[in-house]
Backbone as numpy.savetxt, mean C-alpha at the origin, in Angstrom:
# Nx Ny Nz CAx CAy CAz Cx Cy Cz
15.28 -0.81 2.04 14.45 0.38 2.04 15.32 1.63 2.04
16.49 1.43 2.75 17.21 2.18 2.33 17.93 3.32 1.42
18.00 4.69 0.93 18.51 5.13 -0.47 17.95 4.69 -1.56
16.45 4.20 -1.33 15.58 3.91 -2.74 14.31 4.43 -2.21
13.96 4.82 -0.97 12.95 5.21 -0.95 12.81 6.85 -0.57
11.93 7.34 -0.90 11.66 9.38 0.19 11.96 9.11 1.28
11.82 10.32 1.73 11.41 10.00 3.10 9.64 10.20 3.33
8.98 10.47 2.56 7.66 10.59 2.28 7.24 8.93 2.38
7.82 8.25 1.53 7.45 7.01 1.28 7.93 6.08 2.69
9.09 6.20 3.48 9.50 5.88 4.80 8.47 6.33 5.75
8.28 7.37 5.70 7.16 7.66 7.11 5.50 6.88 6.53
5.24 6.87 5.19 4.19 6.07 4.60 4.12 4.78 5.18
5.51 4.09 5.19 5.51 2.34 5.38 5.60 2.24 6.80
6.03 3.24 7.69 5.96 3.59 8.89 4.52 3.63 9.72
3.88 4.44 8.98 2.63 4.50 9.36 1.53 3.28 8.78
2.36 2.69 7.89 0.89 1.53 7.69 1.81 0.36 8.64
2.53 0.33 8.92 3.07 -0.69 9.79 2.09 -0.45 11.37
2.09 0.62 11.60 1.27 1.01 13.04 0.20 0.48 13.17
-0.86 0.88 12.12 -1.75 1.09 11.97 -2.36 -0.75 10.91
-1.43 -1.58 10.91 -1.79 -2.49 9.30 -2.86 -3.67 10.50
-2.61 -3.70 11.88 -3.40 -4.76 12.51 -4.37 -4.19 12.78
-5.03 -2.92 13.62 -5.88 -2.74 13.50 -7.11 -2.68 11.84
-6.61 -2.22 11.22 -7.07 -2.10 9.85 -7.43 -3.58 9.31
-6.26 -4.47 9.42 -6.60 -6.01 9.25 -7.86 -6.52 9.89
-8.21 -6.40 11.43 -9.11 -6.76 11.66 -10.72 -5.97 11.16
-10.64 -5.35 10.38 -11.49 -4.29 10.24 -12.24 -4.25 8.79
-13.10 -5.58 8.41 -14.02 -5.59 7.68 -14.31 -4.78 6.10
-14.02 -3.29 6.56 -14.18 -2.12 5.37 -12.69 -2.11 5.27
-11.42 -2.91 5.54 -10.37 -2.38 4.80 -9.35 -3.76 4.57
-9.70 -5.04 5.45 -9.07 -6.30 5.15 -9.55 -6.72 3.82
-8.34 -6.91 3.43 -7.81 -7.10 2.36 -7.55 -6.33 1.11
-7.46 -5.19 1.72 -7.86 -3.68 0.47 -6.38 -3.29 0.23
-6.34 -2.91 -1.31 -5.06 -1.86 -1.35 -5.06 -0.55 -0.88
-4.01 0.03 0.14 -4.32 0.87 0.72 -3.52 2.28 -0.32
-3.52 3.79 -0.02 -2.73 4.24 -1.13 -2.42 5.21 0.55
-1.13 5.57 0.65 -0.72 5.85 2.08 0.12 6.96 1.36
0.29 8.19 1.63 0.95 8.99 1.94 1.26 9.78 2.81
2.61 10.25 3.14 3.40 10.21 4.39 2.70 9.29 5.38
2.09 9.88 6.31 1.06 9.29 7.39 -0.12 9.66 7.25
-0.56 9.51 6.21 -2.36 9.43 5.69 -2.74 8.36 5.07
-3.88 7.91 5.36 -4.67 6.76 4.29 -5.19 7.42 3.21
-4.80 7.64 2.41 -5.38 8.24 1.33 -6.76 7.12 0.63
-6.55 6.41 0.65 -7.82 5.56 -0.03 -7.46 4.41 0.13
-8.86 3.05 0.01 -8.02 1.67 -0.51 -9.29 1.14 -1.33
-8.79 0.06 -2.08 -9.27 -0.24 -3.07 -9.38 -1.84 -3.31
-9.81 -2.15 -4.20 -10.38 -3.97 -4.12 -9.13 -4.41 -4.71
-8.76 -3.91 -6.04 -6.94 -4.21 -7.02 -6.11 -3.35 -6.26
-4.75 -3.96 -7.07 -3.81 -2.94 -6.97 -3.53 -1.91 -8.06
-4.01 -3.05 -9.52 -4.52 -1.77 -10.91 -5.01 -0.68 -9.84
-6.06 -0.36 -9.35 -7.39 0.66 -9.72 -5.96 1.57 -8.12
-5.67 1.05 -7.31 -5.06 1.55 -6.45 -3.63 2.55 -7.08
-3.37 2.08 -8.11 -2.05 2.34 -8.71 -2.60 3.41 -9.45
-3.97 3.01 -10.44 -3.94 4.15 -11.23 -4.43 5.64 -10.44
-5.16 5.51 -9.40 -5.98 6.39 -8.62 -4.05 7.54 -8.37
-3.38 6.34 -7.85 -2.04 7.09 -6.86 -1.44 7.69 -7.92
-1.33 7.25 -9.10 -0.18 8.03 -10.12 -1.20 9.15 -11.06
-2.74 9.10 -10.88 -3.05 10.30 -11.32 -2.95 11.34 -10.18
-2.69 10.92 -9.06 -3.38 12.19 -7.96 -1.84 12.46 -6.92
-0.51 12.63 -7.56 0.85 12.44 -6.47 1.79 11.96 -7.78
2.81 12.81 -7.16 4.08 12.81 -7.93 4.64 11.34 -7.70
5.73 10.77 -8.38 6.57 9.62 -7.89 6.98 9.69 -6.28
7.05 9.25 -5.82 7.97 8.94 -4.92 6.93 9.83 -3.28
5.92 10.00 -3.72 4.55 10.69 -2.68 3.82 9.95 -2.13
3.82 8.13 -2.23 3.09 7.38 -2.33 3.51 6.00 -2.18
2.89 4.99 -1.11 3.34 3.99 -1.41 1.76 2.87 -1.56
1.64 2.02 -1.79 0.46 1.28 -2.10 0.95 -0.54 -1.37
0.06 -0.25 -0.34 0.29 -1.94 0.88 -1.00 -2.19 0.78
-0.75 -3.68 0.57 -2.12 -4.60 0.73 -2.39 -5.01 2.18
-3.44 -4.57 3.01 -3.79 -4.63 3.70 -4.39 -6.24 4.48
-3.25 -6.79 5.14 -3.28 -8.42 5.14 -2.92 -8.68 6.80
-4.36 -9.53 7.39 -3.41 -9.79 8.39 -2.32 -10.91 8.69
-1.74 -10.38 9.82 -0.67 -11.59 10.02 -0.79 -13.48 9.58
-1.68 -13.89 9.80 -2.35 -15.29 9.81 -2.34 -15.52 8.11
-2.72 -14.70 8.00 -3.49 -14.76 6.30 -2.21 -15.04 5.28
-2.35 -16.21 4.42 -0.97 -16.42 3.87 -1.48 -15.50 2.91
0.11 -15.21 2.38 0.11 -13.66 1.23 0.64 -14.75 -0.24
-0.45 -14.60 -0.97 -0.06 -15.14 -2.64 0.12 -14.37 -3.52
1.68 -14.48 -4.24 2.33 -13.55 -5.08 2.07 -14.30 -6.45
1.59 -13.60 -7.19 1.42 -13.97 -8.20 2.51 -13.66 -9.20
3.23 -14.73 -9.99 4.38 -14.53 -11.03 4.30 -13.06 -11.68
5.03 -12.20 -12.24 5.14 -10.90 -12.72 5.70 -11.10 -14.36
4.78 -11.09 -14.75 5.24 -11.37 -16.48 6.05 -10.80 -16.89
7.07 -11.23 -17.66 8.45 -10.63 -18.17 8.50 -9.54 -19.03
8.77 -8.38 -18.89 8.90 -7.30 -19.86 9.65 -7.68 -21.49
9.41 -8.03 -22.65 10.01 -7.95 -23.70 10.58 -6.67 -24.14
């Protein structure tokens, strides 16, 4: 995380770290993409498409980070990332 991230985006992952268990247990936001800047919830969303496009029309690069809202228990499935040609 180091020298690749803001510090916008550090206090972002900061604050959904605080805040990611309560939210987990919490019906209107388990399992949602969240769109977090600095220490705000800016929105969350059902994809990470609709979460991504919402964050890059409304915030510069690097204003924004986007966490899926998962609790601890819950295994996390990564789906393969298709190869850029």
């Amino acid at each position: 995380m180091n020298g690749l991230w803001t510090e916008k985006q550090k206090q972002g992952f900061a604050f959904f770290n605080e805040n990611m268990d309560a939210w987990a247990d919490d019906p209107f936001y388990r399992l949602k993409y969240a769109i977090i800047s600095g220490r705000e919830l800016k929105g969350t969303y059902d994809t990470f498409g609709a979460a991504l496009s919402d964050a890059a029309a409304a915030y510069r690069k690097g204003e924004y980070i986007i966490q899926k809202i998962v609790p601890e228990d819950e295994p996390i499935s990564l789906a393969p990332i298709p190869a850029v040609a």
